[in-house]
C-alpha positions as semicolon CSV with decimal commas, in nm:
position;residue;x (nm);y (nm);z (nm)
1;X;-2,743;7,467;-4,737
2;X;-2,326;7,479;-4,800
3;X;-2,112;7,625;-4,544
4;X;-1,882;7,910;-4,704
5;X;-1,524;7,941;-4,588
6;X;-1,358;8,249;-4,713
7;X;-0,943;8,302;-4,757
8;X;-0,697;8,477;-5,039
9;X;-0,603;8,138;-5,180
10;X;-0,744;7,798;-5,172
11;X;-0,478;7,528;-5,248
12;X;-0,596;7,170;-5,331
13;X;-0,359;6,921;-5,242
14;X;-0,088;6,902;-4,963
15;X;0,220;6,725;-5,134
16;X;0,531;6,921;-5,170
17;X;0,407;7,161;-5,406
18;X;0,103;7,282;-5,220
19;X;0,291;7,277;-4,897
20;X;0,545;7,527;-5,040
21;X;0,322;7,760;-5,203
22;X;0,159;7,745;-4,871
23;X;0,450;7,846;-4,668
24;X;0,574;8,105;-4,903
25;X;0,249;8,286;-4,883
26;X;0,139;8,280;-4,557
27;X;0,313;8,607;-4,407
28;X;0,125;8,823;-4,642
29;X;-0,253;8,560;-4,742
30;X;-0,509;8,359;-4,549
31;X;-0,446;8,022;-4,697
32;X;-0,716;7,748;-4,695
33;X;-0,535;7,396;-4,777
34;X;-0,791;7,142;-4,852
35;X;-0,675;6,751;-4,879
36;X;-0,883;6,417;-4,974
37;X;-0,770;6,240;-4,677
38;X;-0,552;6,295;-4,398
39;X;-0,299;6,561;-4,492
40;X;-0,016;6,345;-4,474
41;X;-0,124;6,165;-4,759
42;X;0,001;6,207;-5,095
43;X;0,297;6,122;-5,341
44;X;0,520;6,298;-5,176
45;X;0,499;6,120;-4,883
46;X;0,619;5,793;-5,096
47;X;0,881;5,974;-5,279
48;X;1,194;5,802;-5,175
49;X;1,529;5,842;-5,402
50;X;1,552;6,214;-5,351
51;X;1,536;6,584;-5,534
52;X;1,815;6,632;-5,824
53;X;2,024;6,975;-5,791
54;X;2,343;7,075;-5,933
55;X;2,508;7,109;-5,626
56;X;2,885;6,974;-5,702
57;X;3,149;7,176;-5,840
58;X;3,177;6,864;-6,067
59;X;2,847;6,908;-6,183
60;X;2,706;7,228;-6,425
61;X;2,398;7,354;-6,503
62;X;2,446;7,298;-6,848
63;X;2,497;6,935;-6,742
64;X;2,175;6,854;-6,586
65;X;1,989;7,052;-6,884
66;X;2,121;6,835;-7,101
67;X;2,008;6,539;-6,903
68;X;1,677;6,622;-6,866
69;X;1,651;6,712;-7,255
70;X;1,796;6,349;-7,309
71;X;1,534;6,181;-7,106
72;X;1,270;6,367;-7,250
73;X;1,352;6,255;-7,606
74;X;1,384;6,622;-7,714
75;X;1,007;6,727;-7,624
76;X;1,056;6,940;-7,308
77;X;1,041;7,272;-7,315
78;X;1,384;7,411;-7,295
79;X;1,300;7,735;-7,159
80;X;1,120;7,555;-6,900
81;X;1,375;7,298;-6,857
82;X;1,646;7,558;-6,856
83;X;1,391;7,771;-6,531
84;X;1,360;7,509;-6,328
85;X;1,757;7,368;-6,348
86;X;1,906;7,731;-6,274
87;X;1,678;7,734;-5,946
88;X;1,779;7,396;-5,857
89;X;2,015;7,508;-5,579
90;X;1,799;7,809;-5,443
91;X;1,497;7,526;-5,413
92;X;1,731;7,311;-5,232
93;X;1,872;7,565;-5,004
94;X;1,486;7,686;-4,964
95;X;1,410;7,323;-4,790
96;X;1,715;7,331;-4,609
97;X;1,607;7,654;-4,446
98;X;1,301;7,493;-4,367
99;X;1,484;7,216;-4,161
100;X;1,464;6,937;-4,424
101;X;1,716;6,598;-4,257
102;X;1,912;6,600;-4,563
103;X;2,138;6,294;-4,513
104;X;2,498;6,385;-4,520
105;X;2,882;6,182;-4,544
106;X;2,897;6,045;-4,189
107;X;2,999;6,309;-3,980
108;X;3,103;6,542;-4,210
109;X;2,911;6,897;-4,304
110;X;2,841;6,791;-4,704
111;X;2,548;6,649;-4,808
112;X;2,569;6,306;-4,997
113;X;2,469;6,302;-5,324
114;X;2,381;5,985;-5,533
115;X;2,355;5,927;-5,915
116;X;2,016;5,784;-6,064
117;X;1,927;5,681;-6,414
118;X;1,947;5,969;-6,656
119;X;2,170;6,166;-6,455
120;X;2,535;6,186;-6,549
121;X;2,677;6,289;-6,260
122;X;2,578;6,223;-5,832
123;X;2,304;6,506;-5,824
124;X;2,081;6,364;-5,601
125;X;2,011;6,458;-5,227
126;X;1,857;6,258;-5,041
127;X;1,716;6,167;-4,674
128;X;1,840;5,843;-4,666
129;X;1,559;5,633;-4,883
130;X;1,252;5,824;-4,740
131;X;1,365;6,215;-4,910
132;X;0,961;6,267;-4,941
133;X;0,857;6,139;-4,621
134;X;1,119;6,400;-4,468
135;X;1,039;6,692;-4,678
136;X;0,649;6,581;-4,634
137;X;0,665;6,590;-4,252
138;X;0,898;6,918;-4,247
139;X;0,645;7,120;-4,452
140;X;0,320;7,023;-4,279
141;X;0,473;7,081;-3,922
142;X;0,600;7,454;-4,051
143;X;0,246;7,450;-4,207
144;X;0,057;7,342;-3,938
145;X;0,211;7,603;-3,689
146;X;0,167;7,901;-3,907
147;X;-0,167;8,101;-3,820
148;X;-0,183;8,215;-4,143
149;X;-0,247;7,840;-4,313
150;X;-0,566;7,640;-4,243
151;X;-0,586;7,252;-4,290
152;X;-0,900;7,136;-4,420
153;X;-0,880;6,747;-4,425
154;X;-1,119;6,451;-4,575
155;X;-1,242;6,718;-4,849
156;X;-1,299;6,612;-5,235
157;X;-1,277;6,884;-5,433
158;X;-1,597;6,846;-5,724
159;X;-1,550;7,165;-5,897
160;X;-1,382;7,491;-5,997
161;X;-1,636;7,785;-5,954
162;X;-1,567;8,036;-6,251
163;X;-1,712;8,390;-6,334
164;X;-1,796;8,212;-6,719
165;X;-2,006;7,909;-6,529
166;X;-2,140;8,234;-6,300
167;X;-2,249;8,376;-6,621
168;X;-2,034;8,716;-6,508
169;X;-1,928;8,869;-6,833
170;X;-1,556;8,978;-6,898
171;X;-1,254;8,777;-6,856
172;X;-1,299;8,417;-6,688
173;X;-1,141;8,380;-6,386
174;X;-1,173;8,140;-6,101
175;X;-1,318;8,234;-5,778
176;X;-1,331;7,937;-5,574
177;X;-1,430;7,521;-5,538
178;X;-1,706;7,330;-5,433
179;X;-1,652;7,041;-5,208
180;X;-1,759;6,743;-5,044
181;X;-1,679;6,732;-4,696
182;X;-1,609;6,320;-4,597
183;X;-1,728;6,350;-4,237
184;X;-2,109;6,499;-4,273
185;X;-2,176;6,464;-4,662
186;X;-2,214;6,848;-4,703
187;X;-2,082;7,010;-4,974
188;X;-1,887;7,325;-4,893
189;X;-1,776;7,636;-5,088
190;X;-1,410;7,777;-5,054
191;X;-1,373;8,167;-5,179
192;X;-1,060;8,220;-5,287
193;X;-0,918;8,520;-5,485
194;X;-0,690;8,292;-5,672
195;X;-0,671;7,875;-5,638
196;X;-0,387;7,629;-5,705
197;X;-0,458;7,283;-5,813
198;X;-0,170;7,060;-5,675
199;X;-0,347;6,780;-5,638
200;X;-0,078;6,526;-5,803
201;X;-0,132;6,304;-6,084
202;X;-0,341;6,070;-6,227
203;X;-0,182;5,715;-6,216
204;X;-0,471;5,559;-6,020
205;X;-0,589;5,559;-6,361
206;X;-0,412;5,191;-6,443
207;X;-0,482;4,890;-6,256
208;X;-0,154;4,839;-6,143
209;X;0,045;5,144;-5,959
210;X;0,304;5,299;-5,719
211;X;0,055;5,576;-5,601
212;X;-0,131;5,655;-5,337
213;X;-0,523;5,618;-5,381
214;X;-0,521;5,986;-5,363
215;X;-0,371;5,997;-5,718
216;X;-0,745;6,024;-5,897
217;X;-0,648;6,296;-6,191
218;X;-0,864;6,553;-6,004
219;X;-0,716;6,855;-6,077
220;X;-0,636;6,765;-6,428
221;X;-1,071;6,681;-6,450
222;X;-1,146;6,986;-6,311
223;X;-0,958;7,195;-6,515
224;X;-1,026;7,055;-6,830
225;X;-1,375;7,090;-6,699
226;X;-1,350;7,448;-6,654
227;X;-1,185;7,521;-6,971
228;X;-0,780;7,492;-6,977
229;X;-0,589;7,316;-7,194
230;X;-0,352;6,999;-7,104
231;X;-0,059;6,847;-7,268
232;X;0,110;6,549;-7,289
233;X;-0,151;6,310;-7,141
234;X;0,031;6,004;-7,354
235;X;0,349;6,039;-7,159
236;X;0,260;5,825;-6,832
237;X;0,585;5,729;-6,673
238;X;0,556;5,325;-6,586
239;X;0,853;5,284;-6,289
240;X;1,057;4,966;-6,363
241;X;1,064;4,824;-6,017
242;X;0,794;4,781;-5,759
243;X;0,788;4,471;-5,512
244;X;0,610;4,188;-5,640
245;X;0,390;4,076;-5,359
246;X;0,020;4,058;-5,315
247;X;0,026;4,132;-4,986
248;X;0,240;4,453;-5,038
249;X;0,035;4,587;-5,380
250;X;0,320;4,767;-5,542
251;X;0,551;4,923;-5,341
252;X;0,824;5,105;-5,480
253;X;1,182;5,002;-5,496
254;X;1,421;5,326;-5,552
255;X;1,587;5,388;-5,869
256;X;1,827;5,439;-5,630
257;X;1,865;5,089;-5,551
258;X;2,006;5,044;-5,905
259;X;2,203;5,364;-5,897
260;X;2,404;5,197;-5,606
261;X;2,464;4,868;-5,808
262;X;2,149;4,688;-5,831
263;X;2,130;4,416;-6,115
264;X;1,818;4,296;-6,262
265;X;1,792;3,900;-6,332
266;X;1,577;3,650;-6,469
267;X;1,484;3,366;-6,313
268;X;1,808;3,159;-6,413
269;X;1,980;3,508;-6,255
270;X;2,108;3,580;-6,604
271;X;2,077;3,996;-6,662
272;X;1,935;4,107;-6,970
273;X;1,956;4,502;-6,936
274;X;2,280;4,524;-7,135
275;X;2,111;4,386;-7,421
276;X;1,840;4,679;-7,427
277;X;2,050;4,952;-7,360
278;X;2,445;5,060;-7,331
279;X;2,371;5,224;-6,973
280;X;2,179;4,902;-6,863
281;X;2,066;4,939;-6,510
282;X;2,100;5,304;-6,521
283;X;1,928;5,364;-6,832
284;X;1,576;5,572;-6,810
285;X;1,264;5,471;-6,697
286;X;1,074;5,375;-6,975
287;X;1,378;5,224;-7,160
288;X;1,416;4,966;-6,820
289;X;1,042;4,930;-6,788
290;X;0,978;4,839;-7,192
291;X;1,259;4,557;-7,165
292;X;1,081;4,397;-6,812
293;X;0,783;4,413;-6,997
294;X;0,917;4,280;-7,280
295;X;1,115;3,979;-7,157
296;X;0,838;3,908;-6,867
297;X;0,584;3,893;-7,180
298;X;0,873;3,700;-7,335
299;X;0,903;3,417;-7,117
300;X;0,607;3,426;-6,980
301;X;0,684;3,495;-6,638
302;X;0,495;3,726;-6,327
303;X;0,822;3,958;-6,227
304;X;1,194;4,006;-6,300
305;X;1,412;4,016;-6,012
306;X;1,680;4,306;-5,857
307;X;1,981;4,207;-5,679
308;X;2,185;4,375;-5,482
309;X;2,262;4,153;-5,228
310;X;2,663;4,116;-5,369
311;X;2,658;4,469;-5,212
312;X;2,737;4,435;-4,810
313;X;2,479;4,402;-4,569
314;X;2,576;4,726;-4,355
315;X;2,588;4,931;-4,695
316;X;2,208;4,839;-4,764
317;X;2,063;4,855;-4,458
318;X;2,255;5,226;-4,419
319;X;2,142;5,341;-4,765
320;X;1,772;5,179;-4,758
321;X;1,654;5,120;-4,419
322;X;1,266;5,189;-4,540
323;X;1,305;4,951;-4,854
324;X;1,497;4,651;-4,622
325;X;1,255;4,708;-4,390
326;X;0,948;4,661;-4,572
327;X;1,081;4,383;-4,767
328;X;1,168;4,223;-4,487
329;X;0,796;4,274;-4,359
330;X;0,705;4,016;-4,657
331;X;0,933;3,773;-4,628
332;X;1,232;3,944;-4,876
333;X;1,609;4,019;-4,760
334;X;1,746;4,223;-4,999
335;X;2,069;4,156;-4,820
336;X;2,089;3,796;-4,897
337;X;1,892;3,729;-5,235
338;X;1,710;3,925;-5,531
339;X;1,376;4,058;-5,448
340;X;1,088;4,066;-5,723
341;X;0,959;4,331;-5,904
342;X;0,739;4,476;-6,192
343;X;0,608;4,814;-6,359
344;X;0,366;4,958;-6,263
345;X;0,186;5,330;-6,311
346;X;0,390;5,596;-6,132
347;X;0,438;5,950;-6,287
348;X;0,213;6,170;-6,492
349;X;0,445;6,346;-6,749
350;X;0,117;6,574;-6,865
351;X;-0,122;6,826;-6,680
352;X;-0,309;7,128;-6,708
353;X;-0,068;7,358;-6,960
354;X;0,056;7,638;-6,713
355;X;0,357;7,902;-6,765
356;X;0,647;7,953;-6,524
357;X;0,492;8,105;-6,289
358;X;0,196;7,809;-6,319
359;X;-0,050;7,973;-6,463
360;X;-0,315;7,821;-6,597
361;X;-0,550;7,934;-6,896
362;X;-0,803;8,077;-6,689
363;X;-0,688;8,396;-6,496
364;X;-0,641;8,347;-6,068
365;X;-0,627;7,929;-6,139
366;X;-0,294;7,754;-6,132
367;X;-0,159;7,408;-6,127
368;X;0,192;7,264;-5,988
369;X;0,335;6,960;-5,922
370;X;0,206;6,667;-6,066
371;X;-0,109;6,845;-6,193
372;X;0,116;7,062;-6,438
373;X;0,205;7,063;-6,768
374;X;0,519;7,222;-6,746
375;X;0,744;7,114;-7,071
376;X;1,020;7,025;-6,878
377;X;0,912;6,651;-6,845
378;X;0,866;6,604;-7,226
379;X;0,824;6,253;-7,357
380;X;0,985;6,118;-7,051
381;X;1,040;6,218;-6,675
382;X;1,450;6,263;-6,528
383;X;1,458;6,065;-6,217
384;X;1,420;6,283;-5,909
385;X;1,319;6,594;-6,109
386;X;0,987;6,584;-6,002
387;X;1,063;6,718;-5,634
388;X;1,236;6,958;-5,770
389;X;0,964;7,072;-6,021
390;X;0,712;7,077;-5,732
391;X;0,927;7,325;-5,534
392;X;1,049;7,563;-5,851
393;X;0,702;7,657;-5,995
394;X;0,575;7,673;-5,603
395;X;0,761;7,943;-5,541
396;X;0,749;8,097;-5,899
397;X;0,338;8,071;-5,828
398;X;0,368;8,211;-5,499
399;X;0,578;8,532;-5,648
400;X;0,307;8,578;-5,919
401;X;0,032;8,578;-5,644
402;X;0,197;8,864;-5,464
403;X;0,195;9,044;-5,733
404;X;-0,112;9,020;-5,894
405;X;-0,305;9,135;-5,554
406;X;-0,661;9,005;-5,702
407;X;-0,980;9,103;-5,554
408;X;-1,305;8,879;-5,569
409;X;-1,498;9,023;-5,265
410;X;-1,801;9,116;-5,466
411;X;-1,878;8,802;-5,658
412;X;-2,123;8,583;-5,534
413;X;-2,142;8,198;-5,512
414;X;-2,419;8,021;-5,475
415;X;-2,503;7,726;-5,256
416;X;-2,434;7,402;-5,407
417;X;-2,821;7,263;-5,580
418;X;-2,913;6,911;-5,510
419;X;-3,302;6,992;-5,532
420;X;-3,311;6,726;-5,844
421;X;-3,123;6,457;-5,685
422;X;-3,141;6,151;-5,467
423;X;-2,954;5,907;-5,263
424;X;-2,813;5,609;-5,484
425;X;-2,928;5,286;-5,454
426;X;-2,673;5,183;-5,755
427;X;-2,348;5,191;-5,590
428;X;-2,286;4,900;-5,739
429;X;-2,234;5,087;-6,107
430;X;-1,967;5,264;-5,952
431;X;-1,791;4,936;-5,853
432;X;-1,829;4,805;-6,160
433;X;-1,741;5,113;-6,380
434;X;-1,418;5,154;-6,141
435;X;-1,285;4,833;-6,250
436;X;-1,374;4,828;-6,568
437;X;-1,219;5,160;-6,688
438;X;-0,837;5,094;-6,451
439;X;-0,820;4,734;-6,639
440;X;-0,895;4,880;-6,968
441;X;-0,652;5,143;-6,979
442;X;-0,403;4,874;-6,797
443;X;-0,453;4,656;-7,082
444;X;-0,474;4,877;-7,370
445;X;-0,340;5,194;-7,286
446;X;-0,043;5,084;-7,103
447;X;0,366;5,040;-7,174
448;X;0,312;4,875;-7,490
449;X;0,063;5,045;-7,732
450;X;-0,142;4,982;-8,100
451;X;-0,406;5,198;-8,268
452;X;-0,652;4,855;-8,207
453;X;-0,575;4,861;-7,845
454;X;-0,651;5,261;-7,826
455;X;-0,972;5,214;-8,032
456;X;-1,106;4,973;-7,818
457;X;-1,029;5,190;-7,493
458;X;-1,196;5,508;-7,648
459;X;-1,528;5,277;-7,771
460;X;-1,512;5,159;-7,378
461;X;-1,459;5,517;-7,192
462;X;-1,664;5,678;-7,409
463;X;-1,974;5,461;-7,300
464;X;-1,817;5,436;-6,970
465;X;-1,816;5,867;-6,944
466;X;-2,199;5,864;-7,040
467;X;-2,292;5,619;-6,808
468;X;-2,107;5,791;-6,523
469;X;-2,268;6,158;-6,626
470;X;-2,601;6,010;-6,617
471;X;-2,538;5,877;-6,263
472;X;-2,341;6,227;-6,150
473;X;-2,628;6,417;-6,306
474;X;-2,913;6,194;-6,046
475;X;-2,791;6,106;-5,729
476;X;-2,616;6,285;-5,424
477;X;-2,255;6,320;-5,500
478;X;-1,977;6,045;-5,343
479;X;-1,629;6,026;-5,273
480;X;-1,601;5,735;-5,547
481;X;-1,851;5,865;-5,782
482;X;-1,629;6,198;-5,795
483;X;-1,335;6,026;-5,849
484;X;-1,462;5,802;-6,066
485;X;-1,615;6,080;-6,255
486;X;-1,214;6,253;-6,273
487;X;-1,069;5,896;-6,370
488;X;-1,286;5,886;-6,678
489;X;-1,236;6,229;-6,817
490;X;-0,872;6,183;-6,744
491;X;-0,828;5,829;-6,890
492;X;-1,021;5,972;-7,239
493;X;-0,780;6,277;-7,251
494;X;-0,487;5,957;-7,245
495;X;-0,650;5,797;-7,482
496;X;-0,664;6,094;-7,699
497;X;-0,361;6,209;-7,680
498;X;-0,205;5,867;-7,762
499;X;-0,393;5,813;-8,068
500;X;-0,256;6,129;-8,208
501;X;0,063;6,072;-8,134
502;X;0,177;5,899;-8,484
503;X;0,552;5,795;-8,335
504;X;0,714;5,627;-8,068
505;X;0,864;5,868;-7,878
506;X;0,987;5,798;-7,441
507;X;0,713;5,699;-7,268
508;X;0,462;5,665;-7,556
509;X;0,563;5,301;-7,723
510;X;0,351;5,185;-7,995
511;X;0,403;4,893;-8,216
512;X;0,208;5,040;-8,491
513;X;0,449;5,305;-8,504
514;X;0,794;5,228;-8,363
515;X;0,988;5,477;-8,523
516;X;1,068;5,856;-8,432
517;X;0,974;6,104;-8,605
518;X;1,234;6,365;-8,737
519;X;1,033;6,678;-8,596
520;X;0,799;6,601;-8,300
521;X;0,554;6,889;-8,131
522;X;0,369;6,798;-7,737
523;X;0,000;6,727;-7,756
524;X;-0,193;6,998;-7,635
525;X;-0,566;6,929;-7,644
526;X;-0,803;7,206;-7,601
527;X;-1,157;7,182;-7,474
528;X;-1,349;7,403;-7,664
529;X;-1,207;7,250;-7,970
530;X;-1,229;6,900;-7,825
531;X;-1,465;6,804;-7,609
């Protein structure tokens, strides 16, 4: 039998964006915050360079718009882009109220503000190199002493309960989630009278990435599941520079690291940015991961290397005291010599298509963060934007709740069936199928692209998505086999996406077609068309 827990919302995920619609709620809903793992785990928590703002008098709105258009290759949304710049400050001052450590000039009572790649001006605050570790730890300790706001920890979400998979006639709307609770193996059902997926991204999806092992596409599954469209799946943002150490996996070196003066070398220590791109160091994302990738496929090689050691030794360890520290853990000084570094899988540019207030298609469901499809991202994310995003639409959501004043006392939801399962003896499929599907789409789906390589990863998660149903459909329900089950819907809806995309546009690179196209529209996929 499930337990039942009921509350007014149900947020999945406790990054920045789930925290905030949390806190923004709680004086006037029950909130019900359900996580994977601990609750301190998430992207946020690893987000280092900071949130962009316009925040200088040297700066404009206008300024940062036209950034953020740039970056995206002229995909986002402009509206959208436009919403989410004009309550840049407001977000910001929002966090400082909330007792965010932004780090400001020495003693002084302005915050410092740095410059990343993209940005044309220093729009950046920051808390010192850790900015989402500080906002992360801020947000749950306000959450955590709020009566209003209950943590429910080591839960994987499996599914969105709707009134259309109720078989309730009238307009579909979400009234709560089934899931697995780690520590017993029950599975659980949340009421809620509306539910926000903010459950991040879906870069665990490649072999190689910056993200946490939370970052299973979960929300984005479930959604799609349910019956909302997504956009933009192609657009995965590869970051240029993680550390290049076994021992480490890939953790992330800053953009900011470059923004301050960072070079990156060859192995002779010869730079080869300026070849790629007038802005060099600075210039976006997938411009600086395409040319590692390109000159490491070049020559051959396992990593590129970023120096900023000419910089002095106090300036580093002041401006990245997490990065010199865990470099230093494995044997780097940044201080006295280039450290190595590669690409790997770090941003989801796509999501579940939601408005500006993040909702979704289906009526009391939303999705923001990482999870969204929001247009302002378009073919390419603007460093730093994504904080920013996270706490925008939060608190656009959170508005939208208030006033919408849903009630779904009367509907009933039925205990979760597993009469016509059985415990798995086949675990080993799981393994298997894991590994398989992240080195596909690392292989074929990944920086550089060709309709061959995408054929051969649809042929692969295609069998890979019926072998995985027939498992989900007969045995007891797992941890892995759920996210497993999310990685697979969510690496087909890349796949998709990418072979429709005709063009190289940002963070979609394909040698088949390496040319822009004049007039270019974002990939929305729909599932009853679709699937």
């Amino acid at each position: 039998m499930s337990r039942h827990f009921k509350h007014d919302i149900v947020i999945i995920g406790a990054g920045a964006a789930g925290l905030t619609l949390a806190l923004e709620l709680a004086n006037t809903h029950s909130v019900a915050i359900l996580t994977k793992a601990d609750i301190r785990e998430g992207s946020t928590l690893y987000a280092q360079g900071g949130v962009a703002a316009v925040l200088s008098d040297e700066d404009t709105i206008e300024s940062h718009i036209n950034d953020t258009i740039d970056a995206g290759v002229e995909l986002g949304d402009t509206d959208a882009i436009r919403f989410t710049v004009e309550h840049s400050k407001e977000s910001i001052n929002w966090l400082i109220d909330q007792g965010v450590p932004f780090t400001r000039y020495g003693e002084s009572e302005n915050y410092h503000l740095t410059k990343e790649g993209g940005h044309s001006h220093r729009r950046i605050i920051h808390s010192a190199d850790a900015t989402g570790l500080a906002i992360s730890k801020t947000l749950i300790k306000n959450a955590a002493n709020h009566p209003n706001i209950s943590f429910f920890p080591d839960r994987v979400a499996i599914d969105l309960v709707t009134t259309q998979k109720l078989g309730l006639a009238g307009e579909n709307k979400v009234v709560g989630v089934y899931a697995l609770n780690l520590d017993d193996d029950v599975i659980e059902v949340f009421h809620g009278q509306s539910v926000s997926l903010a459950c991040g991204g879906s870069s665990k999806v490649y072999l190689y990435t910056s993200n946490p092992d939370t970052a299973s596409g979960d929300g984005i599954a479930m959604a799609w599941r349910a019956g909302c469209r997504v956009g933009n799946m192609e657009f995965n943002q590869f970051h240029p520079t993680c550390l290049y150490d076994a021992k480490a996996k890939t953790f992330l070196i800053s953009e900011a690291v470059r923004g301050e003066g960072g070079k990156l070398r060859l192995p002779d220590g010869s730079r080869f940015m300026p070849q790629f791109d007038e802005r060099a160091e600075l210039a976006p994302r997938d411009i600086v991961a395409r040319a590692i990738d390109h000159e490491m496929k070049r020559l051959g090689i396992n990593h590129v290397l970023l120096d900023i050691s000419h910089k002095d030794e106090d300036f580093i360890k002041e401006h990245f005291p997490t990065i010199y520290k865990r470099c230093l853990e494995y044997g780097h000084d940044m201080t006295k010599s280039p450290i190595p570094v590669v690409p790997a899988a770090h941003y989801t540019c796509g999501g579940v298509v939601v408005d500006q207030h993040g909702s979704t298609d289906i009526r009391n469901l939303y999705a923001i963060g990482e999870t969204a499809y929001t247009g302002l991202h378009g073919a390419n994310r603007l460093a730093s934007n994504s904080l920013l995003e996270c706490i925008v639409f939060a608190r656009s959501a959170a508005q939208h709740i208030i006033n919408s004043k849903t009630q779904n006392d009367d509907i009933v939801i039925p205990d979760w069936d597993e009469t016509k399962v059985t415990d798995s003896d086949e675990d080993v499929v799981i393994t298997h199928n894991w590994q398989e599907l992240r080195r596909f789409m690392w292989d074929y789906v990944g920086i550089v692209r060709t309709d061959k390589r995408l054929l051969r990863a649809k042929h692969r998660v295609d069998l890979l998505r019926s072998e995985i149903q027939e498992f989900y459909t007969n045995y007891k329900v797992s941890s892995d086999l759920l996210e497993l089950r999310n990685l697979a819907v969510v690496a087909d809806l890349i796949i998709r996406s990418a072979m429709s995309r005709k063009e190289s546009r940002g963070l979609h690179f394909t040698l088949d077609y390496p040319d822009k196209l004049a007039n270019s529209k974002p990939t929305i996929l729909n599932p009853e068309t679709t699937d």
